[in-house]
Residue frames as qw, qx, qy, qz and C-alpha x, y, z in Angstrom:
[[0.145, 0.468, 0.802, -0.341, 252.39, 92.50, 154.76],
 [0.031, 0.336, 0.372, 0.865, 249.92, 94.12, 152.90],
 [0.078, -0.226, -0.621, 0.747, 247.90, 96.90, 154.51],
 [0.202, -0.524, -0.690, -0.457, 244.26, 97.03, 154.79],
 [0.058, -0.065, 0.372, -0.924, 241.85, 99.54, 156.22],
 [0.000, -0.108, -0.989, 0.098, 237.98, 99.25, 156.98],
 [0.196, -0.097, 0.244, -0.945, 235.61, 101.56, 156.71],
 [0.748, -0.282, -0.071, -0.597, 232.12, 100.52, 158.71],
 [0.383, 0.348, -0.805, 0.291, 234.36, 98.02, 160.92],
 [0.272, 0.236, 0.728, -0.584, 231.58, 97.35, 164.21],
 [0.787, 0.133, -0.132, -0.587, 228.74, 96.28, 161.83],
 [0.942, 0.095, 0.200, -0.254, 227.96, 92.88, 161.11],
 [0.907, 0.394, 0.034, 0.145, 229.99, 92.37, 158.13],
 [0.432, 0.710, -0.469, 0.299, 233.07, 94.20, 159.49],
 [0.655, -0.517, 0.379, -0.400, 233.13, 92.79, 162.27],
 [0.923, -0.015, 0.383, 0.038, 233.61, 89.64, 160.66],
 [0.746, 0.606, -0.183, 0.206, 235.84, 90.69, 158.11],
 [0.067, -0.760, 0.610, -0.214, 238.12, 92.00, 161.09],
 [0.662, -0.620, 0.419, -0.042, 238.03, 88.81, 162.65],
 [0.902, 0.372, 0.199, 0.085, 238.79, 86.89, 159.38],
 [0.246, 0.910, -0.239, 0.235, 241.67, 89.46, 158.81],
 [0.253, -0.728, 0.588, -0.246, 243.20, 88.97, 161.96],
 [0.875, -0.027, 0.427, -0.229, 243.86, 85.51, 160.91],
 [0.786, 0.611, -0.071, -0.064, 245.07, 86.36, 157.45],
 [0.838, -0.361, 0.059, 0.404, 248.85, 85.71, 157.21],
 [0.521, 0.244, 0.294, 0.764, 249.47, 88.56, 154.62],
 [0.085, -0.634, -0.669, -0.379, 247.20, 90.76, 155.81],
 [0.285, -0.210, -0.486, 0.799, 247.45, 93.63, 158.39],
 [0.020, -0.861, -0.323, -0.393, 244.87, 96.40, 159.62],
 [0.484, 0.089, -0.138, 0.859, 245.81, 99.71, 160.09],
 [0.152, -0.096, -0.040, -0.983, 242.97, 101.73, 159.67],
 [0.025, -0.638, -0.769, 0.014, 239.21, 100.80, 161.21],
 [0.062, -0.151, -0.205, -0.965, 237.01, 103.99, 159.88],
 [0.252, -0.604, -0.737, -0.170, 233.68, 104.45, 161.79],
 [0.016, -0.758, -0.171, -0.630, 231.94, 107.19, 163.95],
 [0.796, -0.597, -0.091, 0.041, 233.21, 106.66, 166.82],
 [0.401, 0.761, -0.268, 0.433, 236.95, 108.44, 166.21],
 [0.016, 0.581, -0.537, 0.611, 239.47, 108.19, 168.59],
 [0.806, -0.301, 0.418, -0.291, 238.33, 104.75, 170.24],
 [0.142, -0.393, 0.880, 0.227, 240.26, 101.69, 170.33],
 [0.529, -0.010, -0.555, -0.641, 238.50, 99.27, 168.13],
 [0.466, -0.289, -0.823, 0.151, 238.67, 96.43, 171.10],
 [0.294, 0.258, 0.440, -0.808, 236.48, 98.93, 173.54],
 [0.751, 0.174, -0.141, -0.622, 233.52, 98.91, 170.60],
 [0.912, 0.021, -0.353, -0.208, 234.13, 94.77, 169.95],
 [0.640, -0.571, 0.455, -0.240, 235.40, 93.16, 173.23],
 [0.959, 0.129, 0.254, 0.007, 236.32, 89.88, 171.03],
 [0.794, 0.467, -0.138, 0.366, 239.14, 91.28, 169.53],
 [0.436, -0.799, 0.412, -0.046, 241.20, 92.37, 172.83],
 [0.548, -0.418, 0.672, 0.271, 245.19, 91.10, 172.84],
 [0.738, 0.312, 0.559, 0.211, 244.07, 90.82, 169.00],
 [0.277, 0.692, 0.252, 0.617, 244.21, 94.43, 167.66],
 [0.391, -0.516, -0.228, 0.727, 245.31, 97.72, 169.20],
 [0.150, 0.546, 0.432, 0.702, 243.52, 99.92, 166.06],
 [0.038, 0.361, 0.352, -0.863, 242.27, 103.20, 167.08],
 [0.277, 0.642, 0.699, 0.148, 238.99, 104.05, 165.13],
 [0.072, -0.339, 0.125, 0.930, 239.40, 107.47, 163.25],
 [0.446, 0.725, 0.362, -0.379, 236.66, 109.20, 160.92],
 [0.819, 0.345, 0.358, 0.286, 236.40, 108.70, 157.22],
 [0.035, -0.821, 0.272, 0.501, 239.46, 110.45, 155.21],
 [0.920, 0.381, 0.045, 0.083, 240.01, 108.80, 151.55],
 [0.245, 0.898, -0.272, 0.243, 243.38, 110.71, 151.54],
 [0.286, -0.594, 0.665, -0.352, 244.96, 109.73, 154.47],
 [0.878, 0.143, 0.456, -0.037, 243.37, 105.55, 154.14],
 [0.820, 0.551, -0.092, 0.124, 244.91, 105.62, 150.52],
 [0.041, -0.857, 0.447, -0.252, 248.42, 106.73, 152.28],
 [0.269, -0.423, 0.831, -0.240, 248.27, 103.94, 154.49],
 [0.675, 0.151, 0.720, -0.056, 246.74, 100.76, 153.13],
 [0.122, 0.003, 0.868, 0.481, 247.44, 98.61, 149.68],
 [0.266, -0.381, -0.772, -0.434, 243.29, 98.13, 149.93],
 [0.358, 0.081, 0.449, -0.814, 240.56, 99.35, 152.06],
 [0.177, -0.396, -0.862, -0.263, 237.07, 97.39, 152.23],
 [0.283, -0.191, -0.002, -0.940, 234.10, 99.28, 152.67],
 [0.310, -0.350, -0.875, 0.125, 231.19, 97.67, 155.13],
 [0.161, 0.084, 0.148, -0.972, 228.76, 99.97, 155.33],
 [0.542, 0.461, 0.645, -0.279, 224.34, 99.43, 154.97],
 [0.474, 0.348, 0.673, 0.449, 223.47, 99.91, 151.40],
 [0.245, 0.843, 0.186, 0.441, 223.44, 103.14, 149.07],
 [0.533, -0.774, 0.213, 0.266, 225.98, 104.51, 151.86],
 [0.722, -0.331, 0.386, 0.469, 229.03, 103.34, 149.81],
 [0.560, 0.649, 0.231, 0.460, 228.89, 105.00, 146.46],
 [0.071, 0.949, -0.172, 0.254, 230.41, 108.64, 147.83],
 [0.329, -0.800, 0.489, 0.114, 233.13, 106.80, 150.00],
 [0.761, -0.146, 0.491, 0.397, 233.80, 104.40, 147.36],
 [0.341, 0.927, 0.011, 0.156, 234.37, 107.57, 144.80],
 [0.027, -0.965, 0.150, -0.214, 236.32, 109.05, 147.14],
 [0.811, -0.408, 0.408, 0.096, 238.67, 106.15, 147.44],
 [0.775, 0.332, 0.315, 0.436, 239.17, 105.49, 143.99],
 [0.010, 0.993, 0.013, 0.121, 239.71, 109.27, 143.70],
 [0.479, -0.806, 0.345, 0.039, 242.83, 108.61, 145.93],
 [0.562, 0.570, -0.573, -0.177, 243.96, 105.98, 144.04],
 [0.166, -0.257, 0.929, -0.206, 243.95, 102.88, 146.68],
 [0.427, -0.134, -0.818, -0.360, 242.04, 99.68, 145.39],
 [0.379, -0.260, 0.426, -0.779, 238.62, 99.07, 146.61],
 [0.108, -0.133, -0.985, -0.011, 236.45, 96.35, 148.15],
 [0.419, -0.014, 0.386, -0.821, 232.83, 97.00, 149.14],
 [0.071, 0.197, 0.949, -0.234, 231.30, 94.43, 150.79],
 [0.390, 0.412, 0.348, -0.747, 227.76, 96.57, 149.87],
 [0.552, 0.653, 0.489, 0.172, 225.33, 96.58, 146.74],
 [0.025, 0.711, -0.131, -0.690, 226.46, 100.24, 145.51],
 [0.191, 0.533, -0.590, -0.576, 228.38, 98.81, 142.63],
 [0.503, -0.008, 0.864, -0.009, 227.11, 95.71, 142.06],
 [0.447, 0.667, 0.497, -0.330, 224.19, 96.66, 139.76],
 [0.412, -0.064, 0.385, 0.823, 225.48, 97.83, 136.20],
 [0.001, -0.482, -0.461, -0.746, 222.36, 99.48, 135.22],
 [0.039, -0.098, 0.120, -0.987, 221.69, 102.75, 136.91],
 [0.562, -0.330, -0.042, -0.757, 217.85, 102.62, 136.51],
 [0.600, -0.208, -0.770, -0.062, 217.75, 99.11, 137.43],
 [0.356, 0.078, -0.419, 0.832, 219.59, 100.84, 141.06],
 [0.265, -0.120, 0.030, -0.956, 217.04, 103.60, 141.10],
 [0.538, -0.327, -0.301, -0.717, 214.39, 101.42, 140.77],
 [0.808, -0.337, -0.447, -0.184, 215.20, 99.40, 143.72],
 [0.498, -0.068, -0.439, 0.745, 217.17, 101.13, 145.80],
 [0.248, -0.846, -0.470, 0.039, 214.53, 103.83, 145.52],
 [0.252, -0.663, 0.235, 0.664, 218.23, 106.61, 145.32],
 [0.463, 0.857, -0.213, -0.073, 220.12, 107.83, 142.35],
 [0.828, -0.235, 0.127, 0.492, 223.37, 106.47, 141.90],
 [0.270, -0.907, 0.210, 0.248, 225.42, 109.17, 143.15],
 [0.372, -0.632, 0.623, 0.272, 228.69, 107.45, 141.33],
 [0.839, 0.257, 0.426, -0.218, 227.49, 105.79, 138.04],
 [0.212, 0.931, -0.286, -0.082, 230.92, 106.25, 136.19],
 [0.441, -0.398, 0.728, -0.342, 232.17, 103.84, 138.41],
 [0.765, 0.161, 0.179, -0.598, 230.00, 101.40, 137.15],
 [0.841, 0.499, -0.182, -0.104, 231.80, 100.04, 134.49],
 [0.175, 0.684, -0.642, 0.298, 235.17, 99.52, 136.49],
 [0.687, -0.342, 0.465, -0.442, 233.37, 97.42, 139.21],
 [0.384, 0.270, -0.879, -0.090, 234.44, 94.09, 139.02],
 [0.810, -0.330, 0.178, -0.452, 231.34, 92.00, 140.87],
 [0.346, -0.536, 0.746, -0.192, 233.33, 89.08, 143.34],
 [0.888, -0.094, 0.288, -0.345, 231.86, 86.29, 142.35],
 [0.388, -0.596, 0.659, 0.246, 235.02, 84.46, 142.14],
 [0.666, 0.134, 0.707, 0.196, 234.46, 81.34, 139.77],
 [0.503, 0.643, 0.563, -0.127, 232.95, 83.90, 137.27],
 [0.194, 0.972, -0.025, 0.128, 235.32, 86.70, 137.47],
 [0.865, -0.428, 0.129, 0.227, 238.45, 85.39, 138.48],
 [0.671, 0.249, 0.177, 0.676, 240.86, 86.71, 135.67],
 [0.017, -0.770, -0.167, -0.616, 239.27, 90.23, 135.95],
 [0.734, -0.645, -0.159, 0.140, 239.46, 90.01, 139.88],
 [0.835, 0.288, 0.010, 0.469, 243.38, 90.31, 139.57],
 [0.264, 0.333, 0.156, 0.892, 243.90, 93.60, 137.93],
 [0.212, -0.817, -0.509, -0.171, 240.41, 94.83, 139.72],
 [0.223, 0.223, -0.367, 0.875, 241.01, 98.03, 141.19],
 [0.381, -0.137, 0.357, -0.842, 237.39, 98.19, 142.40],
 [0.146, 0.066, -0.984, -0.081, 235.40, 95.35, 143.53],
 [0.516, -0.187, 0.077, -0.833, 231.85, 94.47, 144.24],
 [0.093, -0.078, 0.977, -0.175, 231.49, 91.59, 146.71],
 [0.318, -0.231, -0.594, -0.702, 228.03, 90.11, 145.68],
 [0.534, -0.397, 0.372, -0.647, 225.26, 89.79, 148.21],
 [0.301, -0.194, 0.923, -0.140, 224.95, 87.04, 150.34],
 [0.757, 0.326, 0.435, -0.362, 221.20, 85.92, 148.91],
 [0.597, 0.647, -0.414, -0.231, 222.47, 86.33, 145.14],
 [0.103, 0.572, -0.813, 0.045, 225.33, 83.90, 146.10],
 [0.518, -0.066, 0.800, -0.295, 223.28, 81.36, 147.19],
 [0.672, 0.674, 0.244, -0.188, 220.97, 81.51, 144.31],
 [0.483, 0.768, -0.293, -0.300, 223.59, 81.93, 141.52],
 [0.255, -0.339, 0.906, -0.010, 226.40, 79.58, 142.50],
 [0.506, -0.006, 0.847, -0.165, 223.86, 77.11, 141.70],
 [0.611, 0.609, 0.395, -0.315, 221.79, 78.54, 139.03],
 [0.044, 0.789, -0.380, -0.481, 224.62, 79.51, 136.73],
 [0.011, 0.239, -0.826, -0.511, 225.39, 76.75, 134.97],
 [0.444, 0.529, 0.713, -0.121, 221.44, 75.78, 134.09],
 [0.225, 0.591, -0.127, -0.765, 221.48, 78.87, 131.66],
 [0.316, 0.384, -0.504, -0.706, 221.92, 76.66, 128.84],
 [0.212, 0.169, 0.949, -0.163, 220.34, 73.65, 130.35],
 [0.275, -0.329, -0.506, -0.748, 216.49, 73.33, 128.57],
 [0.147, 0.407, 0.537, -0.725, 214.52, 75.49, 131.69],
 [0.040, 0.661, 0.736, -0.136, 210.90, 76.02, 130.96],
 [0.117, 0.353, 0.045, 0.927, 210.01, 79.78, 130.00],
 [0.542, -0.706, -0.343, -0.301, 208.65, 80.41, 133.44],
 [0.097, -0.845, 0.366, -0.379, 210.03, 82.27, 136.47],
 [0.514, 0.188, -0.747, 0.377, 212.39, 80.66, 138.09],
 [0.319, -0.794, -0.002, -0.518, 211.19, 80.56, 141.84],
 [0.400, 0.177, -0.544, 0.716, 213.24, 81.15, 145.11],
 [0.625, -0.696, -0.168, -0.311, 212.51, 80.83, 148.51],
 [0.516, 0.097, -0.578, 0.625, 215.23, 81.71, 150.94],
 [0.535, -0.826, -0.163, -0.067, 215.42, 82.60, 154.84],
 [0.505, 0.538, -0.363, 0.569, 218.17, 84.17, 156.44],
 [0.494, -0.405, -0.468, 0.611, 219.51, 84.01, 159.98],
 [0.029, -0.927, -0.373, 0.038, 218.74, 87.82, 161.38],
 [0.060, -0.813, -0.029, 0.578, 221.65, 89.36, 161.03],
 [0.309, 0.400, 0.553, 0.662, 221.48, 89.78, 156.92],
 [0.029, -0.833, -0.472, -0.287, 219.05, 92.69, 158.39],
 [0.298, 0.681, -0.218, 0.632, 221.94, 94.73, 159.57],
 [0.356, -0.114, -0.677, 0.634, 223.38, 95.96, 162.80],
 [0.329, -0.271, -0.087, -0.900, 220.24, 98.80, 162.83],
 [0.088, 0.001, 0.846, -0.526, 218.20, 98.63, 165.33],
 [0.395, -0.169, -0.335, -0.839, 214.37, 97.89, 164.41],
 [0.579, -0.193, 0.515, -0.602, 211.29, 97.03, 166.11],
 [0.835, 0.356, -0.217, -0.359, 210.66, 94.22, 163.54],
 [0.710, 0.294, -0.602, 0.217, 213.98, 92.16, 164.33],
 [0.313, -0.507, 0.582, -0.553, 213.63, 92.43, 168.59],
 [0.072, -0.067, 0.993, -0.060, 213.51, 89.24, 170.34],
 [0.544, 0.283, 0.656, -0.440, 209.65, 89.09, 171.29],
 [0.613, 0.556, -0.073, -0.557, 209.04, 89.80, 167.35],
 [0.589, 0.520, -0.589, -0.187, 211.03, 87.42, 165.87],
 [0.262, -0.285, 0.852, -0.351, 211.53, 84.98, 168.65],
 [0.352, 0.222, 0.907, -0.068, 209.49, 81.47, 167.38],
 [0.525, 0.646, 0.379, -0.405, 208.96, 82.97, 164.37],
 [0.532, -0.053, 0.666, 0.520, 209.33, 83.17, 160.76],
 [0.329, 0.725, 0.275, -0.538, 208.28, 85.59, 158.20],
 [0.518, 0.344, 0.543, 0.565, 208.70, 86.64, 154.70],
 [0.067, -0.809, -0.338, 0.476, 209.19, 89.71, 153.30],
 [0.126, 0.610, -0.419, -0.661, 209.73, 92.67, 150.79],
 [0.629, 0.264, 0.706, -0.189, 207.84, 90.14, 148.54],
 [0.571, 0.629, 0.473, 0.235, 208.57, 90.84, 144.62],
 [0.128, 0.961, -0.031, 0.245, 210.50, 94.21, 145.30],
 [0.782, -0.535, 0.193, 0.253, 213.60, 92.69, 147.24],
 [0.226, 0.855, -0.313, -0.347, 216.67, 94.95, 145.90],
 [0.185, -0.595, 0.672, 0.402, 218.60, 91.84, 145.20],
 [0.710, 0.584, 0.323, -0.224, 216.06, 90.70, 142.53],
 [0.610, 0.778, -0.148, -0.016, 217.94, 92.30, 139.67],
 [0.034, 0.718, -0.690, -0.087, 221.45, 91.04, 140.72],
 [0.652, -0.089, 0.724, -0.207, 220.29, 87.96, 140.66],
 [0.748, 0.502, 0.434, 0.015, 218.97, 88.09, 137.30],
 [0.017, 0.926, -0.364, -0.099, 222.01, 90.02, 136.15],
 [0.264, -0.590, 0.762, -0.014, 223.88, 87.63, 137.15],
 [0.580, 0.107, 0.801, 0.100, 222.22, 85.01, 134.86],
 [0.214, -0.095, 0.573, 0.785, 222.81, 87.12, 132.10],
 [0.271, 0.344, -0.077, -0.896, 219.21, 88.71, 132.10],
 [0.413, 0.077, -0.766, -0.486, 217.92, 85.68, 130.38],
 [0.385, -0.427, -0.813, -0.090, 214.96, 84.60, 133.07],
 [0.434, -0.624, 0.075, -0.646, 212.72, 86.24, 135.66],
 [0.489, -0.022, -0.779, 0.393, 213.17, 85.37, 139.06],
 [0.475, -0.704, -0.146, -0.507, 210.56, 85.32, 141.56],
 [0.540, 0.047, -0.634, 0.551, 212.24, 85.76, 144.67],
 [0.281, -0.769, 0.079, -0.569, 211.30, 85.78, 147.92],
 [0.117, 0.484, -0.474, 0.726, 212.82, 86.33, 151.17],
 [0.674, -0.687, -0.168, -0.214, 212.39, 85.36, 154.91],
 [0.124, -0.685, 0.378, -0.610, 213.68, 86.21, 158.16],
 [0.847, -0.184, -0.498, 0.000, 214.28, 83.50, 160.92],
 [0.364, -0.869, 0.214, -0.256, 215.05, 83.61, 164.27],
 [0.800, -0.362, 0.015, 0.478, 218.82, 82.38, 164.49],
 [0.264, -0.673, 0.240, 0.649, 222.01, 84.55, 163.99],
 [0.121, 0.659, -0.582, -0.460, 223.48, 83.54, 160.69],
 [0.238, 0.015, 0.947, 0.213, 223.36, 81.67, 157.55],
 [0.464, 0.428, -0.225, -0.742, 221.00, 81.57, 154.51],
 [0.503, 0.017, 0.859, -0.093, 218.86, 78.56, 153.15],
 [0.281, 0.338, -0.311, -0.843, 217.87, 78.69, 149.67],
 [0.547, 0.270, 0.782, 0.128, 215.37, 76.41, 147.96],
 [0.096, 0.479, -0.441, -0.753, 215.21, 76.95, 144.12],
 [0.580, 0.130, 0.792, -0.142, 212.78, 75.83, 141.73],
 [0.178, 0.328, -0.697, -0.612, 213.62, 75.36, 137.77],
 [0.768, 0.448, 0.332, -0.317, 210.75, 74.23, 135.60],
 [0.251, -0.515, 0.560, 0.598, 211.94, 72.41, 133.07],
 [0.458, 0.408, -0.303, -0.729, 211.07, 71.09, 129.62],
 [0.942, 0.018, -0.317, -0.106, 212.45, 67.90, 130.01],
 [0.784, -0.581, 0.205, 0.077, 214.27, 65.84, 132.38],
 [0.317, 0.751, -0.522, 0.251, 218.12, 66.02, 132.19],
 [0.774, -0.209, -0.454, 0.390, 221.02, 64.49, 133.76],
 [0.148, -0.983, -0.051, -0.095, 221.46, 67.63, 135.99],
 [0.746, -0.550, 0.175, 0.332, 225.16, 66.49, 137.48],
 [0.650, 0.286, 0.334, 0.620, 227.16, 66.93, 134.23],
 [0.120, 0.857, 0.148, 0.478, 226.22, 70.87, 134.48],
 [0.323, -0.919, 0.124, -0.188, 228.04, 71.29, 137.49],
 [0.876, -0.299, -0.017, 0.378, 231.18, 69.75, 137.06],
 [0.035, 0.935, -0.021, 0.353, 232.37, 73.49, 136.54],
 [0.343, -0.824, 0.182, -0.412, 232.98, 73.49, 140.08],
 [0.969, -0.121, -0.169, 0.130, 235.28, 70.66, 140.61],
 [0.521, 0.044, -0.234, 0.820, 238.49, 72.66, 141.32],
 [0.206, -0.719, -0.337, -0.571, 236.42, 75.12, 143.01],
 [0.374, 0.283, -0.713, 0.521, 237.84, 75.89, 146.33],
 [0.197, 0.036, 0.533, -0.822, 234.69, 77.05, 148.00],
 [0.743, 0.034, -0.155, -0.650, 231.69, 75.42, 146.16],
 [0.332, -0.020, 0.940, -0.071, 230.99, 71.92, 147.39],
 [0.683, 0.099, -0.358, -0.628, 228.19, 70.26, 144.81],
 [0.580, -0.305, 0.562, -0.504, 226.55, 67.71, 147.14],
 [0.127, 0.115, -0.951, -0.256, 224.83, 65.75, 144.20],
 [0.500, -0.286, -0.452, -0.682, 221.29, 64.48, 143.77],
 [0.715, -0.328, -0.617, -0.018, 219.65, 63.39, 147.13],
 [0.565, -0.428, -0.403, 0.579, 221.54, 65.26, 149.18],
 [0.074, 0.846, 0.264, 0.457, 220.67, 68.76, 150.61],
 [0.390, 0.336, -0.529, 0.675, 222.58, 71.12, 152.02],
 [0.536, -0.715, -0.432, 0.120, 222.18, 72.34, 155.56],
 [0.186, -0.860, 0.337, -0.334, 223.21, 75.57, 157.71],
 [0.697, -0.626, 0.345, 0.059, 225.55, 73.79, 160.39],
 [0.880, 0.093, 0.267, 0.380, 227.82, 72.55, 157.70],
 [0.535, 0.524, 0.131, 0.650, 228.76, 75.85, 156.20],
 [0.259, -0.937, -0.162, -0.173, 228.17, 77.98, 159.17],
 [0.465, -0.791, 0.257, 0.304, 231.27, 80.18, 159.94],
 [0.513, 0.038, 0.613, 0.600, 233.23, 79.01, 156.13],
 [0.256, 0.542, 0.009, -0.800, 232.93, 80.27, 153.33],
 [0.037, 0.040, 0.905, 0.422, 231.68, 77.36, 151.42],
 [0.645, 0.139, -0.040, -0.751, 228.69, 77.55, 149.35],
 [0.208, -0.065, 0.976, 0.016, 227.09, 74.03, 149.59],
 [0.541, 0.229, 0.043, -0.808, 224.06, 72.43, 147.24],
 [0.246, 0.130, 0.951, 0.137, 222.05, 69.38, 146.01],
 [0.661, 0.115, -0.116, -0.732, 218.95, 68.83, 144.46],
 [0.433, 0.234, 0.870, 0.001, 216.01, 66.17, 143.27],
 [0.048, 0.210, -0.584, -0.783, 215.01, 65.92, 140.14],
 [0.427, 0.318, 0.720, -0.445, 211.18, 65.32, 140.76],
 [0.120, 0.085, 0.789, 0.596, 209.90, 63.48, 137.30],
 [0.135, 0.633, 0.748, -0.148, 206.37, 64.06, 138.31],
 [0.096, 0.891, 0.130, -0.425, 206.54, 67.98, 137.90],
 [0.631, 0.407, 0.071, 0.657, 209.62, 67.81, 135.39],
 [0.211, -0.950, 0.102, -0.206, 210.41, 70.72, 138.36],
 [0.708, 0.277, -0.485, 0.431, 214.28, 70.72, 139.18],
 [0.522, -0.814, -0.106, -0.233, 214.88, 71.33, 143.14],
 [0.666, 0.160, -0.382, 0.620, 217.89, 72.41, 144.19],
 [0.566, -0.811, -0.116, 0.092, 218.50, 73.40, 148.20],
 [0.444, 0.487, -0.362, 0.659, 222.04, 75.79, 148.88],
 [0.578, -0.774, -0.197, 0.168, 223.73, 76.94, 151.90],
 [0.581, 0.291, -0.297, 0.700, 225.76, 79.77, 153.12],
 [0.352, -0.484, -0.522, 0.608, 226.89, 81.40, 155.64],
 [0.284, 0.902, 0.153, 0.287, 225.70, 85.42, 154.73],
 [0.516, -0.832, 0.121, 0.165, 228.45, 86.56, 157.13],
 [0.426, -0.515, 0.624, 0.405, 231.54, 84.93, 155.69],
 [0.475, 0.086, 0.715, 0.506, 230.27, 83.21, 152.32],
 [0.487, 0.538, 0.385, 0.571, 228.33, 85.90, 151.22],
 [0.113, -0.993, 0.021, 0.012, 230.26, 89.01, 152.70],
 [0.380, -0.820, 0.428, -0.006, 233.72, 88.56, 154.32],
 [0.675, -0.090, 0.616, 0.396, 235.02, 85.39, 153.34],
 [0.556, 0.662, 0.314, 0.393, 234.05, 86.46, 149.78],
 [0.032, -0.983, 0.179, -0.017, 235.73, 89.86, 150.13],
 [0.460, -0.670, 0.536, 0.231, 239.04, 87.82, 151.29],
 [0.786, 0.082, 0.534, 0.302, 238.99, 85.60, 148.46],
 [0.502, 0.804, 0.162, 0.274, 238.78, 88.60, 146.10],
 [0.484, -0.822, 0.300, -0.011, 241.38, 90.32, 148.13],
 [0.624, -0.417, 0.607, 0.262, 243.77, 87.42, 147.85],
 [0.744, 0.368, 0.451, 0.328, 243.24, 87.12, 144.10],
 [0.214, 0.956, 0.010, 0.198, 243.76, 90.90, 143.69],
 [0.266, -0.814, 0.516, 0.029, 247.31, 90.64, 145.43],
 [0.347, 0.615, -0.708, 0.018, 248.49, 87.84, 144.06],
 [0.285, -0.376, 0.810, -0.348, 247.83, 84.89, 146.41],
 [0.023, -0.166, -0.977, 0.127, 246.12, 81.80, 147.25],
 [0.210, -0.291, 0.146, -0.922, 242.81, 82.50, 147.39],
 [0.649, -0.328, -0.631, 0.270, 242.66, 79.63, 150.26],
 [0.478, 0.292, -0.392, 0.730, 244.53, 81.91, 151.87],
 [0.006, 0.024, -0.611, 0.791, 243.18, 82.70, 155.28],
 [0.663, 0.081, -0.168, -0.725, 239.84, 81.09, 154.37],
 [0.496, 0.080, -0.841, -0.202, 240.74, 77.12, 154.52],
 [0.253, -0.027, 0.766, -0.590, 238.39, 76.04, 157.61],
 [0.198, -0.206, -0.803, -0.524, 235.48, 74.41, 157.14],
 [0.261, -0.555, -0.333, -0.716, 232.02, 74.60, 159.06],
 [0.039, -0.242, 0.793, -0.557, 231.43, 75.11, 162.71],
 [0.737, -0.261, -0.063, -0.621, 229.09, 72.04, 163.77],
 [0.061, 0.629, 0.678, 0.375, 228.22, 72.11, 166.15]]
């Protein structure tokens, strides 16, 4: 079995990576890191009684690299850059499920994280998860950077248009996300009365995962992206809208993703929906090619929990040991 450890293991995204773990068939945890030391992990998450018998201990990179093949890191953002130093330091391969490493340019970081990157050395070692893209590098990866969950929606789809003939105008993106993408922190902004029968938008032009987004399309378009907040648990809806020059057959650009284990490409007419990918880690998408605007419209879904956190983490995981990277991931969505 190969042994994994967790540090930030009763948030959102570990939470879900434990249960996804405790599922895996190669996969064991040994080690849940969090601040709570010296509790069993099933007292803090009642769902995984008769499932785990971990004891939660406080962070030591030493002692985690001792015991576990890999440790994933699931912590809130700019948190992860000193304990994923002080992992690699030890010498045990890392995952972090955060932004830290994602970003490759320092100021880009600064200017939207609003920190310093504490660990920008690092930088160049990070291997960023997005599996179809980075799959050969994944492997050998000794440090990984699972990509955020919005970016994944939005790229999966936009990636192959790069050389398609788009419009030299901003791409724009309008996604909403189930509430917890806004962490396990408690704020007055995400309580029921506030967000109950409602729907906002927010961080409006300054949303940190702007630049991984356009990173991740090689820096060659602006992307005007905003963000909203909805009142269900989980799960991200993207609509995307590509000006183009001229109408195209759009299907021929995405037959990429035919041996793809986790991208479903829906096809013109048909759009995706939350209840199909909710709980999986499939990223699902269509569009319509509306002649009137010569404006391409293409709708994604994922879950942010499992496709863009945990399930991605396992798939990089399973490619970095050597497996399937089905492996403990083949299920499809829960609806309803």
């Amino acid at each position: 079995m190969i042994r994994v450890g967790i540090v930030g293991a009763i948030g959102y995204g570990g939470r879900e990576l434990t249960r996804l773990l405790g599922i895996h068939p190669e996969a064991e945890l040994v080690a849940a890191v969090e601040l709570e030391g010296g509790t069993r992990l099933d007292d803090l998450l009642p769902q995984f009684r008769k499932l785990t018998d971990v004891v939660c201990e406080t962070f030591d990179a030493e002692t985690l690299a001792k015991r576990c093949d890999a440790v994933f890191i699931a912590v809130p953002g700019t948190k992860s850059m000193a304990l994923g130093a002080a992992l690699r330091a030890a010498g045990v391969r890392t995952i972090d499920m955060g932004p830290d490493f994602r970003i490759q340019d320092p100021a880009a970081f600064r200017q939207y994280y609003k920190v310093e990157h504490t660990a920008p050395e690092l930088l160049p070692e990070a291997v960023y998860g997005l599996v179809p893209y980075y799959r050969e590098q994944l492997r050998d990866a000794q440090l990984v950077a699972v990509p955020g969950c919005y970016p994944a929606s939005v790229v999966f789809p936009l990636k192959p248009l790069i050389d398609a003939p788009l419009a030299d105008v901003p791409i724009v993106v309008d996604a909403i996300s189930g509430m917890t993408g806004a962490g396990r922190a408690l704020a007055e902004a995400f309580h029921f009365p506030e967000m109950n029968e409602n729907v906002k938008a927010y961080k409006v032009g300054v949303h940190q995962h702007t630049p991984e987004i356009e990173q991740e399309l090689g820096n060659k378009f602006l992307v005007q992206f905003t963000p909203h907040v909805g009142p269900y648990s989980r799960g991200i809806l993207s609509t995307i809208t590509v000006h183009l020059k001229e109408t195209i057959q759009v299907a021929p650009y995405y037959e990429c993703y035919v041996d793809e284990p986790f991208v479903r490409v829906l096809g013109e007419g048909r759009l995706a929906e939350l209840k199909h990918v909710r709980g999986s880690t499939f990223c699902d998408f269509g569009w319509v090619m509306d002649t009137r605007t010569r404006n391409l419209v293409i709708v994604s879904a994922i879950d942010n929990l499992v496709g863009g956190t945990a399930g991605m983490a396992i798939q990089c995981f399973n490619l970095m040991f050597g497996l399937d990277e089905r492996t403990g991931l083949a299920f499809g969505g829960m609806a309803p």
